[in-house]
C-alpha positions as CSV (number, residue, x, y, z in Angstrom):
1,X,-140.4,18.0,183.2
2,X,-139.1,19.2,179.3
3,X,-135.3,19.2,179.6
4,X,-133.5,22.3,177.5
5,X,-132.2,20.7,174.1
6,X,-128.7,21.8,175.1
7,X,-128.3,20.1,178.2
8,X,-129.4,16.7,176.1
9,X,-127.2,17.3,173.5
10,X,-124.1,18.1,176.2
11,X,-125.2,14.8,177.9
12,X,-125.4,12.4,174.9
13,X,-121.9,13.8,173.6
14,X,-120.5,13.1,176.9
15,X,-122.1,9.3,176.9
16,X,-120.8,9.3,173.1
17,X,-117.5,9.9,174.6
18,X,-117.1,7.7,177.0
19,X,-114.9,4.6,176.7
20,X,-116.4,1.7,177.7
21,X,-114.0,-1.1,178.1
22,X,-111.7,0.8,180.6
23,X,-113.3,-1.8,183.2
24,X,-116.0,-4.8,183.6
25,X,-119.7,-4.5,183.3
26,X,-120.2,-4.9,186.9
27,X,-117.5,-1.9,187.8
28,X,-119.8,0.6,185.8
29,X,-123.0,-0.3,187.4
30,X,-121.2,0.9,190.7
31,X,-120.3,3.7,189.1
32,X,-123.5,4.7,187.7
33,X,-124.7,3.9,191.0
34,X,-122.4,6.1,192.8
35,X,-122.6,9.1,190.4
36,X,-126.7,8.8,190.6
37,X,-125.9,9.5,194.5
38,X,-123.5,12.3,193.8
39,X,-126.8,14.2,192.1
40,X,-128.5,13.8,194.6
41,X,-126.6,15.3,197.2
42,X,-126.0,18.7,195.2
43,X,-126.6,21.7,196.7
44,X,-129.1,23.0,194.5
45,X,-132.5,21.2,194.4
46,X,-133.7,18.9,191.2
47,X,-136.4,16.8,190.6
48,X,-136.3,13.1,190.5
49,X,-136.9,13.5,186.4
50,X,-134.0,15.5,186.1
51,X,-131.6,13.8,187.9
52,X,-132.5,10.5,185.8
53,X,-131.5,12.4,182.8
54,X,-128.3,13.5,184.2
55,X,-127.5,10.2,185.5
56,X,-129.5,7.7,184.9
57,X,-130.1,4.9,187.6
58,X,-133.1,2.6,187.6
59,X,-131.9,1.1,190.9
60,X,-132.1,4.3,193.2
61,X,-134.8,3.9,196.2
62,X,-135.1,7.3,196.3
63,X,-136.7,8.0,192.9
64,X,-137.9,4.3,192.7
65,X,-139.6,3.6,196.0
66,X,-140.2,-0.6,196.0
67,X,-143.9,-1.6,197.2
68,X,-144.6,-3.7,200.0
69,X,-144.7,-7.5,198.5
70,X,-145.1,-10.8,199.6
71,X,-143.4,-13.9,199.0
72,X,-146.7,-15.7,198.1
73,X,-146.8,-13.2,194.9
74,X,-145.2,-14.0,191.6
75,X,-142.7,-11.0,192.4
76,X,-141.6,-12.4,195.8
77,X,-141.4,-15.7,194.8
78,X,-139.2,-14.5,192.1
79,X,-137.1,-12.0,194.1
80,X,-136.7,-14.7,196.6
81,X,-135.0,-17.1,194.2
82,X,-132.6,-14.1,192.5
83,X,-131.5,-12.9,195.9
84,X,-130.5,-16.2,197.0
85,X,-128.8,-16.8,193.6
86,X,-127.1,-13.7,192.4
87,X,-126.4,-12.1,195.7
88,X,-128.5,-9.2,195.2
89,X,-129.3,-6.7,197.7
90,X,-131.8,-4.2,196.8
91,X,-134.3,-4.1,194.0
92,X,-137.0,-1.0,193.3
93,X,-140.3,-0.1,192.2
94,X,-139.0,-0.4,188.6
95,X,-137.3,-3.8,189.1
96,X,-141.1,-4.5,190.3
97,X,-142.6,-2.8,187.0
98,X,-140.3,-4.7,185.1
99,X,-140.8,-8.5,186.2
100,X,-144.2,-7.6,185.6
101,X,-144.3,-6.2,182.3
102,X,-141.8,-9.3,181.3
103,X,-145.1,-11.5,181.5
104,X,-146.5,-9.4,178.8
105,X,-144.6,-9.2,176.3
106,X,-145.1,-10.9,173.3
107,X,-141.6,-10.1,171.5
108,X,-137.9,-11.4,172.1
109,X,-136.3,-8.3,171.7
110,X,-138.6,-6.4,174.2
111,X,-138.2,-9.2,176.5
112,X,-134.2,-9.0,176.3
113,X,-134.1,-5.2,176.6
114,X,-137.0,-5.8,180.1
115,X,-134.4,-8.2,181.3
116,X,-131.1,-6.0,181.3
117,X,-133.1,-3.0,183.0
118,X,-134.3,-5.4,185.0
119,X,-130.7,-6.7,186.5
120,X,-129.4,-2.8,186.6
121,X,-132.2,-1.9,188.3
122,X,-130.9,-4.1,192.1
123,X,-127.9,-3.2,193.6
124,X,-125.8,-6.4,194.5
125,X,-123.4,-6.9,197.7
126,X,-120.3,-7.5,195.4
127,X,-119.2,-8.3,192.0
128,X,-119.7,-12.2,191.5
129,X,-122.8,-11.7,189.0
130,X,-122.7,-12.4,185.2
131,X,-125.6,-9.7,183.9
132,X,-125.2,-12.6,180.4
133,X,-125.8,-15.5,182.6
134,X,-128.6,-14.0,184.2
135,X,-130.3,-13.2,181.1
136,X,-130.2,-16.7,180.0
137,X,-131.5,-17.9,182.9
138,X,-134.5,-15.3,183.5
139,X,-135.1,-15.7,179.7
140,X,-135.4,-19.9,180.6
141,X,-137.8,-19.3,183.7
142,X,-140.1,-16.9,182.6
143,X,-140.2,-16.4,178.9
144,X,-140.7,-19.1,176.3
145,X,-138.2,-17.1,173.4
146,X,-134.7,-17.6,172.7
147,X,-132.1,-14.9,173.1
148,X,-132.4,-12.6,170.1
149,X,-129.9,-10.8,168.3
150,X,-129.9,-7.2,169.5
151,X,-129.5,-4.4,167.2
152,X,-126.5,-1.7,167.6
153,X,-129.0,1.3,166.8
154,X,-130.8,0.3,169.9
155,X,-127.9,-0.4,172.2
156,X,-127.6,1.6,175.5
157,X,-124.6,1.8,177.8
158,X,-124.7,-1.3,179.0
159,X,-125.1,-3.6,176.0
160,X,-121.5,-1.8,174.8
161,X,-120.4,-4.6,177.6
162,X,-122.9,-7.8,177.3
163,X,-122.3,-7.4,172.9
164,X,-118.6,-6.8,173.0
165,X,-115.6,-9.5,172.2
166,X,-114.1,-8.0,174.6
167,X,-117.1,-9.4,177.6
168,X,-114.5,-10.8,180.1
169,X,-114.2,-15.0,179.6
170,X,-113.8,-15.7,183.0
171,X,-117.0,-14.1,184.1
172,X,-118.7,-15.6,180.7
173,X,-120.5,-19.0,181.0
174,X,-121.2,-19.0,176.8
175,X,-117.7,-20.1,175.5
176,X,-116.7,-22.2,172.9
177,X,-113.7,-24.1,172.6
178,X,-112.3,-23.7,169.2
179,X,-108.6,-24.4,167.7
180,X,-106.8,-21.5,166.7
181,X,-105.7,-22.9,163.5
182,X,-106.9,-25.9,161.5
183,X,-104.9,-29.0,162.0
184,X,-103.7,-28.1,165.2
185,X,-105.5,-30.1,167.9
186,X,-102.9,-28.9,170.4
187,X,-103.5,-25.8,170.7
188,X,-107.2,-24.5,172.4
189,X,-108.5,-20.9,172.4
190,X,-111.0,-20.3,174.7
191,X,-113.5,-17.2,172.8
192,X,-116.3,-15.7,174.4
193,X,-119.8,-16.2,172.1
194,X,-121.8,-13.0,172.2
195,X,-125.5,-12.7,172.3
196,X,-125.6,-12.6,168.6
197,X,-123.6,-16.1,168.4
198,X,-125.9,-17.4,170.2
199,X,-128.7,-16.3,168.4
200,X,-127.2,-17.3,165.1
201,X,-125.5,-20.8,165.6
202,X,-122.7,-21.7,163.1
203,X,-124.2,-23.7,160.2
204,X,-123.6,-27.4,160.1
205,X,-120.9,-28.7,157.4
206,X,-122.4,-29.6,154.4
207,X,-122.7,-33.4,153.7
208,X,-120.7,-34.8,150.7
209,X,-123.3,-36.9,149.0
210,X,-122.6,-38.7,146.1
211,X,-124.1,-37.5,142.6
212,X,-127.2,-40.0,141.6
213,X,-126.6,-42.5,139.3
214,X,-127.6,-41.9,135.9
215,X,-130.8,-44.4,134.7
216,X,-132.1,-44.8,138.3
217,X,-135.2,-42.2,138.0
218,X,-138.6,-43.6,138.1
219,X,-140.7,-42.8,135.1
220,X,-143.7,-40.6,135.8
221,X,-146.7,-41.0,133.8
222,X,-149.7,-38.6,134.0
223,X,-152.9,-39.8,134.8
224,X,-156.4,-37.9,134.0
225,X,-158.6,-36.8,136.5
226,X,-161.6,-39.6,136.9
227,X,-164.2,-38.2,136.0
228,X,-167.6,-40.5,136.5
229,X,-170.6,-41.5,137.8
230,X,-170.9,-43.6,141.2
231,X,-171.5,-47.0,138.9
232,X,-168.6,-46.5,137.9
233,X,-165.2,-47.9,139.1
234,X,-162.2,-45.8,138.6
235,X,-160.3,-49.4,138.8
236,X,-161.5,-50.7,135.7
């Protein structure tokens, strides 16, 4: 179903609006969560494409049904081990999609963006899951790329949180120790690496060789290209 122009032009200047580091990464996945469910108790009746546009939620049963699986398929072995790890609670057709398409892919940045949707699209049982550490670790097990740097033109609500400065510390398990002003061993600053440091390690100090010394070059002299027969010895 076509949505009018003006209602996506309302929505995406309410999204541009919004402030996003008013609270953690996990907090507005409930939220998006609980506002999904708000549509879809409304009065008025809406179709599953709609309400995705109005508020977007890739975890909802309702519009995602899950498939039956097994824990002999690559799916339920997989689902079986994030679970266990992350706490998770529900996952839906699209987290299904997803996992699948991830095997596919032959791009980091594809693969990155399949992994975020991927997390956002399970509901969890509380907040103890860090969407960064779970990218690593999916991107470990099941991809054979390195973390890419993302692109702000392609960011979406959610990678406001997992690229921002601001990414809580305590939830963050890529932090670097670093002193907060040379020649001062004392004094440690814990900051939080984003995606992008990761992606884009700090050079390594240059080495202070010392300059050649003057007469030490070996003298080149040009040789010919042999040309003879095969009586001929090249030696000689």
């Amino acid at each position: 179903m076509k949505i009018p122009l003006e209602i996506r032009e309302e929505l995406a200047s309410a999204e541009s609006t919004r402030s996003y580091m008013n609270y953690t990464i996990q907090e507005y996945h409930h939220e998006t969560i609980q506002t999904h469910r708000e549509e879809h108790l409304t009065e008025d009746y809406r179709a599953i494409q709609v309400i995705q546009i109005l508020a977007p939620d890739l975890s909802c049963i309702d519009c995602y049904p899950p498939r039956r699986t097994s824990r002999r398929q690559p799916f339920g072995r997989f689902w079986n081990w994030y679970q266990c790890t992350y706490n998770s609670l529900t996952f839906s057709s699209r987290t299904q999609d997803l996992f699948r398409l991830l095997s596919q892919v032959h791009n980091s940045t594809t693969a990155r963006t399949i992994c975020q949707n991927l997390i956002f699209s399970c509901t969890y049982r509380d907040h103890n899951y860090d969407p960064r550490e779970i990218i690593s670790q999916i991107f470990a097990r099941y991809t054979t790329f390195n973390i890419p740097t993302l692109d702000p033109q392609y960011y979406n609500q959610y990678d406001y949180y997992l690229e921002s400065e601001h990414y809580p510390h305590w939830q963050d398990p890529f932090r670097d120790s670093t002193y907060s002003e040379p020649g001062s061993p004392q004094t440690l600053v814990d900051l939080p690496l984003t995606f992008e440091d990761l992606a884009t390690p700090p050079s390594p100090p240059p080495l202070n060789l010392p300059p050649p010394k003057q007469g030490t070059e070996k003298s080149l002299i040009r040789v010919e290209y042999f040309l003879g027969d095969r009586t001929q010895d090249p030696e000689q």
